[in-house]
N, C-alpha and C positions, 0 to 999 in steps of 0.2 A: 606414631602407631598407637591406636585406642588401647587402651591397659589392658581390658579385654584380651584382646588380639597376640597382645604381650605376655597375655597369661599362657594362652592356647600354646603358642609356639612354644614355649620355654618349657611347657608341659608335655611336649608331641616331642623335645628330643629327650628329656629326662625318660619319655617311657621307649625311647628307641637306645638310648643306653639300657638303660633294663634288661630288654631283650637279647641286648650282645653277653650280659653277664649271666643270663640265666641257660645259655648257649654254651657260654666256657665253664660255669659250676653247675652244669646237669646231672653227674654222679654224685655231688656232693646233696644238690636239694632231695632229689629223691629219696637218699638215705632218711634226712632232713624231718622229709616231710610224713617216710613211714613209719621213724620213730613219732614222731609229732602225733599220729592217727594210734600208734599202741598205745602212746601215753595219754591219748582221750579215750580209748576204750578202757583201760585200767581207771581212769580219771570218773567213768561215770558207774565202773562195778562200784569202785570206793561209793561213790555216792547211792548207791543201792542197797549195800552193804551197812554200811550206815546207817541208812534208814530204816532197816529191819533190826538193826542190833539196837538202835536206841530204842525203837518199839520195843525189843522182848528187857531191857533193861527198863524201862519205864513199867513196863507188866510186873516184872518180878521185882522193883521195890514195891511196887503197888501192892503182891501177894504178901510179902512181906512186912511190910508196915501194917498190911488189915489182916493177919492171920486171928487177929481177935475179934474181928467183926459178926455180928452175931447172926446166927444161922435162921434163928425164927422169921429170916426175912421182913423186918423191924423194918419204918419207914427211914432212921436214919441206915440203916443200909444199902437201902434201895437209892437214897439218896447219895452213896459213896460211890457205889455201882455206877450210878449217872453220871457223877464229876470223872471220873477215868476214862468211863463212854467218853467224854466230849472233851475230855485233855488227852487221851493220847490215840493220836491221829491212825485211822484207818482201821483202828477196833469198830466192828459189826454188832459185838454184841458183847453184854459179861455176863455171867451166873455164875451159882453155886450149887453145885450136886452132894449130894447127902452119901455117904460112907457106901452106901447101897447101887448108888452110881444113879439115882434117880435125881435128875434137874429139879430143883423146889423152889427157885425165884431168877428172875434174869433182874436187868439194869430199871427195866419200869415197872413188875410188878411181882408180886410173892402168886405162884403158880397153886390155883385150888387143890389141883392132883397132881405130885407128882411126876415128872415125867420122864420113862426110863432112856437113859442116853443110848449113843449108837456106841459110845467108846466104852472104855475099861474103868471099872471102879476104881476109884481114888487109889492109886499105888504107894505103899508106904515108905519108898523113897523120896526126900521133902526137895528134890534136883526137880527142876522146871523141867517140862515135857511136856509131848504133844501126841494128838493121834489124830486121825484123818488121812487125807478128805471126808470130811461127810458133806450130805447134804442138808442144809436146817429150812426148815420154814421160817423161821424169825426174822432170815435175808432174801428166802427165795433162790440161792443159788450155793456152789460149792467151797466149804470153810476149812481150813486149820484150826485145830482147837491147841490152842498155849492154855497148860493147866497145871496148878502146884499143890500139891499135898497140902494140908494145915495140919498144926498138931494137934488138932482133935478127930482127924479123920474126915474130915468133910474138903472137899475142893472146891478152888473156887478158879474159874477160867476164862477165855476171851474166846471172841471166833476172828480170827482173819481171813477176810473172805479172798477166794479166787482171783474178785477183779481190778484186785490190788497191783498184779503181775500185768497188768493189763494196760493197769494205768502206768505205769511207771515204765514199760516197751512205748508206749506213746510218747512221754516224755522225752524218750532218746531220737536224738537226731539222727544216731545211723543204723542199717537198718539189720540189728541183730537176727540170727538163725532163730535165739532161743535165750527166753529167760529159766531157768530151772532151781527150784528148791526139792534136794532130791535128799534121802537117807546116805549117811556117811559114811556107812560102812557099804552097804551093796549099790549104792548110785540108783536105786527106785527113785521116779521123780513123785513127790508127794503134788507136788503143784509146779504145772510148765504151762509156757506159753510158747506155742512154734515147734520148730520140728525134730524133737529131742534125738543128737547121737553121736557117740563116747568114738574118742582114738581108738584107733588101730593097733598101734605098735605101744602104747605105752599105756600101764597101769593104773587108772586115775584114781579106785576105790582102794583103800578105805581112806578118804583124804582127813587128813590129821592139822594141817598147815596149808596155808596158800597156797598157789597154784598158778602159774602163768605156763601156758603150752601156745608157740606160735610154728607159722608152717606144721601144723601135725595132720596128716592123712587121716579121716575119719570112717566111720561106717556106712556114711553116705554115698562115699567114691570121692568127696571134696577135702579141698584142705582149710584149716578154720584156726583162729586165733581164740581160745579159750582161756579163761579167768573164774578160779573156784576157791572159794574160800569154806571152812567152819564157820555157825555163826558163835558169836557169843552168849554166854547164858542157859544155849542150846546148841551142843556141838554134835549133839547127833545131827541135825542136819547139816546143811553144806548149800550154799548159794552157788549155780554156775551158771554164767554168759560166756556165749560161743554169736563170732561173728565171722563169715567163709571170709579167705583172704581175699580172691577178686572181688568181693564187693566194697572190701573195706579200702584197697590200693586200687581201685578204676581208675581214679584222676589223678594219678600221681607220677604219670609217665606223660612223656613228652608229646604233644600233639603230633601232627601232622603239616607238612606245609601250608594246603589247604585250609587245616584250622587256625596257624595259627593268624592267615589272612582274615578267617572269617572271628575271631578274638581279634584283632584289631581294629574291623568293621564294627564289631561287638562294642567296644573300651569306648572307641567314637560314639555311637549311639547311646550310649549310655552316661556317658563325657554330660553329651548338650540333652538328655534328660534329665540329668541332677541341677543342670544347668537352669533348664525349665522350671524343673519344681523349685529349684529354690526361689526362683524367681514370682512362682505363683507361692510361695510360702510366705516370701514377707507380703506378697499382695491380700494374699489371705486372712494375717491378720491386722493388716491397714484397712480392710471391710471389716471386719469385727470390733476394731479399735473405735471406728468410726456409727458402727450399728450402736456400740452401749451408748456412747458421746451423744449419738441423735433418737437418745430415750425410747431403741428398736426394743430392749429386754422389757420385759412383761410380765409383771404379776398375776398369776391367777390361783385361784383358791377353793380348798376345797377341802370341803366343812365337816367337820366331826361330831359325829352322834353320838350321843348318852341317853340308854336302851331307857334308865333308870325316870330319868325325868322327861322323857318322848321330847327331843330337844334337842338344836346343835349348839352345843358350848365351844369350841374348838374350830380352830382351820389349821391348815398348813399351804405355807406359802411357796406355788411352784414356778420355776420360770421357766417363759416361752419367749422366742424369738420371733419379730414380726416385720417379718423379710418383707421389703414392698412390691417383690416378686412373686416369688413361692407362699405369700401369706403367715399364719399364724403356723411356728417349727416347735416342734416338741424336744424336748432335750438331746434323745438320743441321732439326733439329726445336725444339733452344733455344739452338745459341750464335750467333746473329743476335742475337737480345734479349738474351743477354749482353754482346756485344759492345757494340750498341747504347746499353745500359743503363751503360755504364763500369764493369761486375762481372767481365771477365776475369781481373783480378787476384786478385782476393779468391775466384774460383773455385779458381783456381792454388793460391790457399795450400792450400785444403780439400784439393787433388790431392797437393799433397806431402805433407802431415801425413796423412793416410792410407796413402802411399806410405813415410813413415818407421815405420809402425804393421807394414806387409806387408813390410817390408823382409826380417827374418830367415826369416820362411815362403819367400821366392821364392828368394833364395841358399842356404839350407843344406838345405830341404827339397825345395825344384825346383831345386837347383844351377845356378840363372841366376845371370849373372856380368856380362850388360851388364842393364843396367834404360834406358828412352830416355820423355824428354819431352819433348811435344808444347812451342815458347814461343814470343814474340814479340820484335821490339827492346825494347815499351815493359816487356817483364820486365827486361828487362837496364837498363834504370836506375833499378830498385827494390829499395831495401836490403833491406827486409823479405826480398823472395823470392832475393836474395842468402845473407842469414842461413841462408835454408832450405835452398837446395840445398849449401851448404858443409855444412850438418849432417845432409841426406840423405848427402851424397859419403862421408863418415866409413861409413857402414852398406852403401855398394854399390859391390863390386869395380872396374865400371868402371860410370859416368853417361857415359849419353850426351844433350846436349840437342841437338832435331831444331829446326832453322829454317828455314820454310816458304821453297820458291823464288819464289813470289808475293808476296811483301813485302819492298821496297827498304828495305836495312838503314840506318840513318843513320852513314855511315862517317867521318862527320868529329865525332862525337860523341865528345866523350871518352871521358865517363864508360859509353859501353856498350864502345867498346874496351878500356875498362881493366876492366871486368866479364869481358870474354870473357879476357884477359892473368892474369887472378885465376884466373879457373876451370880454363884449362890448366896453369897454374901446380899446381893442386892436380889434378892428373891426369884432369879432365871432357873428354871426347870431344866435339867439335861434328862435328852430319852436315847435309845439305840434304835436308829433305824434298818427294818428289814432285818431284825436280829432270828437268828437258825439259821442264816446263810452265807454266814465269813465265817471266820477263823479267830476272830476276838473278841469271841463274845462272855464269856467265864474270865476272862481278864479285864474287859470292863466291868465285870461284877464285881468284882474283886477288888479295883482298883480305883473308882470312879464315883463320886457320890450320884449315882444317878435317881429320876425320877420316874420314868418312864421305861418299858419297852412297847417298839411297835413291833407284833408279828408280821413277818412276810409275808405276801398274797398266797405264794405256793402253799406255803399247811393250811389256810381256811379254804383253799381251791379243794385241799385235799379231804377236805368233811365230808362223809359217809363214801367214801372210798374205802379201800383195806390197804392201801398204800401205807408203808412205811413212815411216809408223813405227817399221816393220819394221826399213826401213834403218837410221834415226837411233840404232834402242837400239844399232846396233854398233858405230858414231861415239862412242857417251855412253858405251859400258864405255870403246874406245882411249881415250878421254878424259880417262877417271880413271884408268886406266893409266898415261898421259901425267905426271899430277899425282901419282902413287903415291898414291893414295884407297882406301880400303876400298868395295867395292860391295857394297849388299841390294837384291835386285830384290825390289817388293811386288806383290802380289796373285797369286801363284803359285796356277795353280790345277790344273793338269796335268801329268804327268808328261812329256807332252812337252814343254813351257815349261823343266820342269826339266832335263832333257836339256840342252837349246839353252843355257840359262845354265852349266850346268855344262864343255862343251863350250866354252864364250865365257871363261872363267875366272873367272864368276860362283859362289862358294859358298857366298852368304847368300842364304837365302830366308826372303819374310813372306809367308805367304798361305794362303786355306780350305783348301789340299789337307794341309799339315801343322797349322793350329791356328784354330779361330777365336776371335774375341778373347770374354772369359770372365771373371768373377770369378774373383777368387784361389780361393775353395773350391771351383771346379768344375775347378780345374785338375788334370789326372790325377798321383798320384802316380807317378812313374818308379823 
């Protein structure tokens, strides 16, 4: 009998045993499984919970630590206002209000007038507090305001927006009644999401201490498994998640005859679908393996401008895949299954040996002088692609390698700090690519001897808009200002964008209006 074959069978009685035992311990899994479902609904308050207590803990050392920060709204303060903007996660906005209760500078700029708040003046208890909802312009939608006293009387505070609550009901896989952050003492929801509504039979205000209420009859006519805690820092509020119990126990009782025929038609179908794709899995990347091998990966480039000397000094090196089907493939098309596939590397080699091939054409014939690649951490602790770029570095005036702001570098990793300490060493440029749009980008400031940043397309998209973005790219040049960084704004595609960067002391530009990215032989002679 084919192994195969030997598999199937030995698999089709293992799961007809299964079936006999979940037949004889059916009171038991049920139980089983709807503690299993309370302890993931408590499992994802905790993690909700969490995350607003470390936010108001991260707010009040912040208040705390800067109660001496100075109120003339000084550029080093606007500058401190900015690093908490962008280190603690899903603050909208900071300022400080003057004894008077009038706003006089937020996170980007010291306010010409003024401006009188919707909330209460600075209350001279120095305990973390809040009031709202309001509504602000500064987010365009509905905020919490976390705000602490100073001892000079001036306050300094955050906004948490609304759609905080919003994100974080998406996040959850099941599908809650109702996220609420309500007052502790009278259960007012300050901010909810869903269709807020308290027990029946039992008293849930003023909540002091946690909270787990299951089977509890509510106001709706349903019954609902409820989870309410205090927060910390701020225990006048109270965190509460309510999810109805038949939604949350649907699938926890025993089929039907009928089902369970059609779950076993089901287990089969899906049996010789995993069957298929793995089978097209490793086919898939035995086509890939064999695209790099027959020199399918492709260089093409695309040239950077300096406003300064009307002139491209720079490329960056992108790769495309050159199906002899579907033609020339843009990344987002096969480096998923690259990546997938663990062929990133071995793609990489192809990109620099190709790149050591075009070397002399792009320097001495297109007198380019920076050359930039796209890499990862996991490049940086590979000797091989070590080898390679020291022996590109030899052939290109200046390298520069870009690392994505969407990938948390592993910075306690030796061996890639002493990779990046080699390569500066030998005069390799490090920049952050697409920086304003991950999550590690003040810690590669921080941590990284960089050279460069590149702005993301989205903020230069967002020039002469009133977008939010708008604001941030002016934040993100002072920024690097701040750090003395070289700035390339990408996706330039207008000459009023270039204006506005040129105007802001941006005078690196990537983008269709000067080049779009191209093989080496389509590149225009100059």
């Amino acid at each position: 009998m084919p192994k195969f074959r030997y598999k199937f069978k030995a698999f089709s009685i293992a799961l007809a045993g299964m079936l006999i035992v979940i037949a004889v311990l059916y009171p038991r899994e049920i139980a089983n499984k709807k503690q299993a479902l309370l302890t993931q609904v408590q499992s994802d308050f905790n993690w909700l919970l969490r995350d607003l207590n470390q936010q108001l803990e991260q707010l009040n050392h912040f208040f705390i630590e800067h109660d001496d920060l100075d109120a003339a709204c000084t550029e080093q303060t606007l500058y401190e206002l900015r690093r908490a903007h962008f280190k603690i996660p899903n603050i909208a906005e900071m300022g400080i209000v003057n004894p008077n209760g009038e706003l006089i500078c937020t996170s980007w700029s010291k306010l010409s007038t003024p401006i009188k708040t919707a909330g209460p003046k600075p209350a001279r208890s120095a305990e973390l507090r809040f009031f709202g909802p309001i509504h602000t312009s500064f987010i365009g939608e509905a905020a919490l305001v976390i705000a602490k006293t100073r001892s000079d009387g001036y306050e300094i505070n955050a906004l948490l927006p609304q759609s905080i609550l919003n994100r974080h009901l998406d996040d959850l896989d099941r599908p809650y009644n109702y996220i609420v952050i309500a007052d502790s003492k009278s259960g007012v929801p300050i901010f909810k999401v869903g269709d807020y509504s308290l027990p029946v039979d039992n008293q849930l205000f003023p909540i002091n201490e946690p909270i787990t209420l299951e089977s509890s009859l509510f106001d709706d006519g349903l019954s609902h498994v409820l989870v309410a805690s205090p927060l910390e820092n701020l225990s006048s509020l109270s965190l509460l998640l309510a999810i109805n119990e038949d939604a949350l126990y649907k699938k926890v009782y025993k089929p039907s005859t009928i089902s369970l025929v059609i779950y076993g038609v089901t287990f089969l179908l899906l049996f010789l679908l995993v069957k298929n794709y793995q089978k097209y899995y490793q086919s898939r990347k035995s086509q890939l393996k064999d695209a790099i091998a027959q020199g399918q990966v492709t260089n093409f480039y695309q040239l950077i401008w300096d406003t300064r000397i009307r002139g491209f000094i720079g490329a960056e090196t992108l790769v495309r895949l050159n199906d002899p089907i579907e033609g020339i493939l843009t990344p987002n098309l096969f480096l998923a299954d690259i990546e997938a596939n663990n062929l990133l590397k071995e793609m990489t080699y192809e990109i620099i040996k190709t790149l050591i091939q075009d070397a002399e054409v792009l320097t001495q014939q297109h007198k380019i002088k920076k050359v930039n690649i796209n890499i990862t951490g996991e490049h940086l602790k590979d000797a091989h692609f070590k080898t390679l770029i020291l022996e590109l570095n030899q052939l290109i005036p200046l390298l520069v390698l870009e690392l994505t702001e969407n990938e948390l570098l592993e910075f306690d990793n030796q061996q890639i700090m002493q990779t990046i300490q080699d390569f500066k060493a030998e005069g390799i440029l490090l920049a952050i690519d697409d920086f304003g749009t991950g999550y590690a980008g003040l810690q590669y400031l921080k941590s990284l001897p960089l050279d460069i940043i590149k702005i993301d397309q989205s903020y230069v998209a967002a020039i002469g808009t009133e977008s939010q973005l708008a604001t941030m790219l002016d934040a993100l040049i002072e920024l690097a200002k701040t750090f003395k960084i070289d700035v390339v704004a990408e996706g330039v595609e207008t000459q009023a964008q270039a204006d506005y960067l040129i105007d802001k002391g941006v005078y690196l530009h990537q983008g269709w209006k000067y080049h779009k990215a191209c093989l080496l032989s389509d590149i225009p002679i100059r």
